[in-house]
N, CA, C and O of each residue as an XYZ file, in Angstrom:
344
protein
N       2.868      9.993      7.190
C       3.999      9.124      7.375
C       3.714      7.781      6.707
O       2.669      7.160      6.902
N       4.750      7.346      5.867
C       4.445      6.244      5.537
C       5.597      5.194      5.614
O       6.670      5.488      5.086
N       5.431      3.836      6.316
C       6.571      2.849      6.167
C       6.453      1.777      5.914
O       5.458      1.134      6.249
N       7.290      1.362      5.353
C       6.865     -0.026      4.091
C       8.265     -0.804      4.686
O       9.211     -0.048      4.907
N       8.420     -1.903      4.894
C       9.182     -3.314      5.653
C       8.664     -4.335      4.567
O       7.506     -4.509      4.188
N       9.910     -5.009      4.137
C       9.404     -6.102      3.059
C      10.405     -7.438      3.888
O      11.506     -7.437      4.439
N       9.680     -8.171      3.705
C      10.194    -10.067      4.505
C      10.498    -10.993      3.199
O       9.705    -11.887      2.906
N      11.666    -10.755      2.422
C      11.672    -11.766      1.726
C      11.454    -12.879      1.711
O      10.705    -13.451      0.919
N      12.178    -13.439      2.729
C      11.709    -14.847      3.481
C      10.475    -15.104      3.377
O      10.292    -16.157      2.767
N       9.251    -14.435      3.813
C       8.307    -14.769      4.359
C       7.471    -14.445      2.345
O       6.631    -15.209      1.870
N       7.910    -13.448      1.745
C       7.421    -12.983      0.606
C       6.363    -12.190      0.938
O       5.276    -12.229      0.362
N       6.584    -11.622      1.657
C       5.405    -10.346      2.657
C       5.957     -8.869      2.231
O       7.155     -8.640      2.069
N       5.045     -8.014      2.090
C       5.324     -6.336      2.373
C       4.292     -5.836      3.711
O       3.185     -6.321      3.944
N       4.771     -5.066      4.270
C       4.055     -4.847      5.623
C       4.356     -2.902      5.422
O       5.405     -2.263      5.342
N       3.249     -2.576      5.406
C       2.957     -0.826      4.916
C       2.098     -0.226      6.079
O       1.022     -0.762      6.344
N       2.543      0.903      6.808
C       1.654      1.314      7.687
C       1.703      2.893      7.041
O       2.773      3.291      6.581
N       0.696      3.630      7.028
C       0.126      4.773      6.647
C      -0.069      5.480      7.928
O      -0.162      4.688      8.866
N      -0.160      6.747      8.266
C      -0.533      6.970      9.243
C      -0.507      8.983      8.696
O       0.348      9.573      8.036
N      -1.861      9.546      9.347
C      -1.971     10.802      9.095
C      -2.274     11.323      8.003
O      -2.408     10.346      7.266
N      -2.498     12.350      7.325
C      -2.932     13.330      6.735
C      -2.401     13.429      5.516
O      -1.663     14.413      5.476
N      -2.457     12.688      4.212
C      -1.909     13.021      3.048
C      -2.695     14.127      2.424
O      -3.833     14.531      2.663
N      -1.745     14.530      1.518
C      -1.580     15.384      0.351
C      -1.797     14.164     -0.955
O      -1.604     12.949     -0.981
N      -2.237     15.048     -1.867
C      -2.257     14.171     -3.328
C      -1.077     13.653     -3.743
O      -1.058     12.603     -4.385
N       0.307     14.480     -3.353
C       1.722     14.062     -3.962
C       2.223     13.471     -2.514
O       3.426     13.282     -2.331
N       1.368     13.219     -1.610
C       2.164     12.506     -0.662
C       1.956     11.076     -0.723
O       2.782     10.220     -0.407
N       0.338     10.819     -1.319
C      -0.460      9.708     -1.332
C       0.147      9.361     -3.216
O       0.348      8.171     -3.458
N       0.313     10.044     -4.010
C       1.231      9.460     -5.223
C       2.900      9.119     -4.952
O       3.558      8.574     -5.839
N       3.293      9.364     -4.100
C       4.610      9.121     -3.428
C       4.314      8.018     -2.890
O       5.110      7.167     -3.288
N       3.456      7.535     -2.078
C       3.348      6.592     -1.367
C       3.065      5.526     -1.959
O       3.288      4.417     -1.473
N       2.514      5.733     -3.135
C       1.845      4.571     -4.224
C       3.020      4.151     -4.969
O       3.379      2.977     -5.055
N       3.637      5.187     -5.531
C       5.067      4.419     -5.971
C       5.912      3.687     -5.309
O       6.644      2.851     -5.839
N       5.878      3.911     -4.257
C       7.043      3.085     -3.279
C       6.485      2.018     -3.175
O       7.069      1.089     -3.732
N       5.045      1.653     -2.383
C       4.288      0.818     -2.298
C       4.603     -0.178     -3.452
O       5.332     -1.143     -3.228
N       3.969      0.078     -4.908
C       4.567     -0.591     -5.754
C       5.675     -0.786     -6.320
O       5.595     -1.581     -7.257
N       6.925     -0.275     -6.074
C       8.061     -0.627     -6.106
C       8.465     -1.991     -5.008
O       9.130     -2.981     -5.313
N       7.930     -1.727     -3.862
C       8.262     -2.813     -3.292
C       7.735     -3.547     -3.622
O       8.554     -4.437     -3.852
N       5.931     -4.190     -4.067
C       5.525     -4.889     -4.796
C       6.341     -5.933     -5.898
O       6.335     -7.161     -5.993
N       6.999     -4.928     -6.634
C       7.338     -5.575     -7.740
C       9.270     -6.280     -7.094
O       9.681     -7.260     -7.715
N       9.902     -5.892     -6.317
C      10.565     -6.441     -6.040
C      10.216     -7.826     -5.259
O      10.939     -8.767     -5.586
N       9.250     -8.093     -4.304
C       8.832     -9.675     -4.608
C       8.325    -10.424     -4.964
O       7.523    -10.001     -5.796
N       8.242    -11.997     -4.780
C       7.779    -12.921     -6.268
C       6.633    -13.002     -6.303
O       5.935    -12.727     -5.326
N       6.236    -13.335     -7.257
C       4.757    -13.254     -7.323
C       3.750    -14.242     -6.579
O       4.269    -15.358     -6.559
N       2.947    -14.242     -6.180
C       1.879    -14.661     -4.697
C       2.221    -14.131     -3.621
O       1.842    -14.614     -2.554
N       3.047    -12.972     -3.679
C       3.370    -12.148     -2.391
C       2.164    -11.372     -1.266
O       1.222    -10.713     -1.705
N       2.305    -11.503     -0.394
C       1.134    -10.915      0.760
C       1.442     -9.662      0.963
O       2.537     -9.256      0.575
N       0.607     -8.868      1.563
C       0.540     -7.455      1.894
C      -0.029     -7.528      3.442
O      -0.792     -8.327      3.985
N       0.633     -6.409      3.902
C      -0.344     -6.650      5.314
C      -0.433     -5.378      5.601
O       0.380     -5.013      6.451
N      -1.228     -4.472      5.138
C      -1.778     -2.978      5.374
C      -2.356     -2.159      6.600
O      -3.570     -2.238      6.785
N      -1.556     -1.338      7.500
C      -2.056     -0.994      8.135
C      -2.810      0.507      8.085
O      -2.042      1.459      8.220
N      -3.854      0.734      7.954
C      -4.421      1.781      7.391
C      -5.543      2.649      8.336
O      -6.439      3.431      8.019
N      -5.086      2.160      9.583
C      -6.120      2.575     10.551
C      -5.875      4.286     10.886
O      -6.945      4.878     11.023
N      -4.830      5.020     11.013
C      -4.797      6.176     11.044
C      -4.687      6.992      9.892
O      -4.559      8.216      9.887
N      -4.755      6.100      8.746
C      -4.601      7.117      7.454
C      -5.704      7.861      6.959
O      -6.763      7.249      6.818
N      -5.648      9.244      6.626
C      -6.513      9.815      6.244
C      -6.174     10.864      4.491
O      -5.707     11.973      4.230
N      -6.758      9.653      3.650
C      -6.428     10.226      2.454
C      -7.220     11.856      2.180
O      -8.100     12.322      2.904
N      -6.649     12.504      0.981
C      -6.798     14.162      1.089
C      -7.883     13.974      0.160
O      -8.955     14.049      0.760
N      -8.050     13.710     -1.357
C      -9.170     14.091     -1.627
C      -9.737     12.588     -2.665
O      -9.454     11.424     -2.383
N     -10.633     13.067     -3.956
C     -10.907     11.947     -4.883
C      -9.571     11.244     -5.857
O      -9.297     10.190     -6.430
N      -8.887     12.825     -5.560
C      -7.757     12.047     -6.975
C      -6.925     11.439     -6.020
O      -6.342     10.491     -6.546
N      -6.672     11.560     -5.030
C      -5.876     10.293     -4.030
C      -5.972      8.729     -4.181
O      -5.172      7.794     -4.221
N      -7.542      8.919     -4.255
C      -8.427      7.903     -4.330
C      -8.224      6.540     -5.628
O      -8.318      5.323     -5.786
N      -7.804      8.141     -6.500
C      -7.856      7.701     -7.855
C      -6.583      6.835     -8.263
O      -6.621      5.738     -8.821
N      -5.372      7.588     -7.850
C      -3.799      7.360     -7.259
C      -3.882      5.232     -6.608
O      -3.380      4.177     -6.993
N      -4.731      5.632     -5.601
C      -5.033      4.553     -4.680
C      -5.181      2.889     -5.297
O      -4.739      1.788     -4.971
N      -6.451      3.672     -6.829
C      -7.376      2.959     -7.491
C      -5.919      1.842     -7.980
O      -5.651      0.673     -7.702
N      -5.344      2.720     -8.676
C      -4.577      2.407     -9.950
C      -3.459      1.657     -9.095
O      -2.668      0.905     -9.666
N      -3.406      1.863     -7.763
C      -2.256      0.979     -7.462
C      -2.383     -0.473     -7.028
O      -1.586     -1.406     -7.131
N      -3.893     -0.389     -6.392
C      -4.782     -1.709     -6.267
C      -4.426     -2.488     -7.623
O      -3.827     -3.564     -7.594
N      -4.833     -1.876     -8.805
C      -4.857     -2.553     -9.818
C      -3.579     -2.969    -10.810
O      -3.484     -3.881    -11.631
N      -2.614     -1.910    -10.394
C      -1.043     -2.805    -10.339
C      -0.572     -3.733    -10.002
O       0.127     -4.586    -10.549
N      -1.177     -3.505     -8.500
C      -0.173     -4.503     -7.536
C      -1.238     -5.992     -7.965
O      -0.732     -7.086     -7.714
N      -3.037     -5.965     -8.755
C      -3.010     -6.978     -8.686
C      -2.128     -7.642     -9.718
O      -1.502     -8.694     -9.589
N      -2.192     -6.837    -10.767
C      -1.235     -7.622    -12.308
C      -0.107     -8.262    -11.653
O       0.511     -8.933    -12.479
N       0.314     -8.308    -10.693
C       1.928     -8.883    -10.256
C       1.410    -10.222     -9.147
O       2.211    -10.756     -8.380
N       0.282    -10.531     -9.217
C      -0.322    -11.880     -8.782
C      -0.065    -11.554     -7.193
O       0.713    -12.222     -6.511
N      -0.764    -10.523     -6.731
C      -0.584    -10.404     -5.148
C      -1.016    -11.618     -4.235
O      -2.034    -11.947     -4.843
N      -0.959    -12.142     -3.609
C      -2.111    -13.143     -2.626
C      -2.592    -12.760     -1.944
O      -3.630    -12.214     -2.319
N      -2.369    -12.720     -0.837
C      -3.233    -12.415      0.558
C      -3.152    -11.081      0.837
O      -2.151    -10.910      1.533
N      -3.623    -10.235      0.667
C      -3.747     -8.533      1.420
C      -4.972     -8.891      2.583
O      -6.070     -9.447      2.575
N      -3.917     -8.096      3.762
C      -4.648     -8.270      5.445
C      -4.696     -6.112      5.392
O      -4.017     -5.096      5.247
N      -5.657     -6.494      5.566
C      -5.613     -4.525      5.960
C      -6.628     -4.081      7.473
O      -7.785     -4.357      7.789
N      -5.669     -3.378      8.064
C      -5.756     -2.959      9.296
C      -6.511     -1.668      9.432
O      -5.895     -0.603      9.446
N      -7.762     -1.713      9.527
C      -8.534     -0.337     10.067
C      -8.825     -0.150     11.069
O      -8.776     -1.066     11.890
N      -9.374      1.485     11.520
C      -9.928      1.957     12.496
C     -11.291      1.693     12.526
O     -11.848      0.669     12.128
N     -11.821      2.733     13.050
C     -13.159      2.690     13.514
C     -14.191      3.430     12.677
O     -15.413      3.547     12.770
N     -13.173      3.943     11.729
C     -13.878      5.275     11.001
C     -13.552      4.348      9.519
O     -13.865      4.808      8.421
């Protein structure tokens, strides 16, 4: 499951992950992710909640890599990310 809430106002995206991806669930998720990215302005915050997510394999990872490195080209600011214990 994945849900993404964007705060224009605030210039925030707020993404919670939760459960068991697939490779095309976790490349689904990366596009949206950066779609919302790019709809706000640039020094925008992220606030990641990632405590129940459990990505499927390396190329997820890889998926993952490349979106880190998108979202930085669009001048992200502050990413807060929310883990578990694991």
């Amino acid at each position: 499951m994945i849900q993404i809430r964007k705060d224009v106002s605030k210039n925030r995206a707020y993404i919670k992950l939760k459960g068991f991806f697939q490779d095309e669930d976790v490349k689904s998720a990366c596009e949206q992710i950066l779609s919302t990215a790019k709809s706000l302005a640039p020094g925008f915050d992220i606030v990641n909640d990632i405590e129940e997510f459990k990505p499927a394999s390396p190329k997820a990872a890889e998926y993952i890599a490349h979106l880190q490195e998108e979202v930085g080209k669009l001048q992200v600011g502050k990413i807060v990310r929310i883990v578990g214990n694991n």
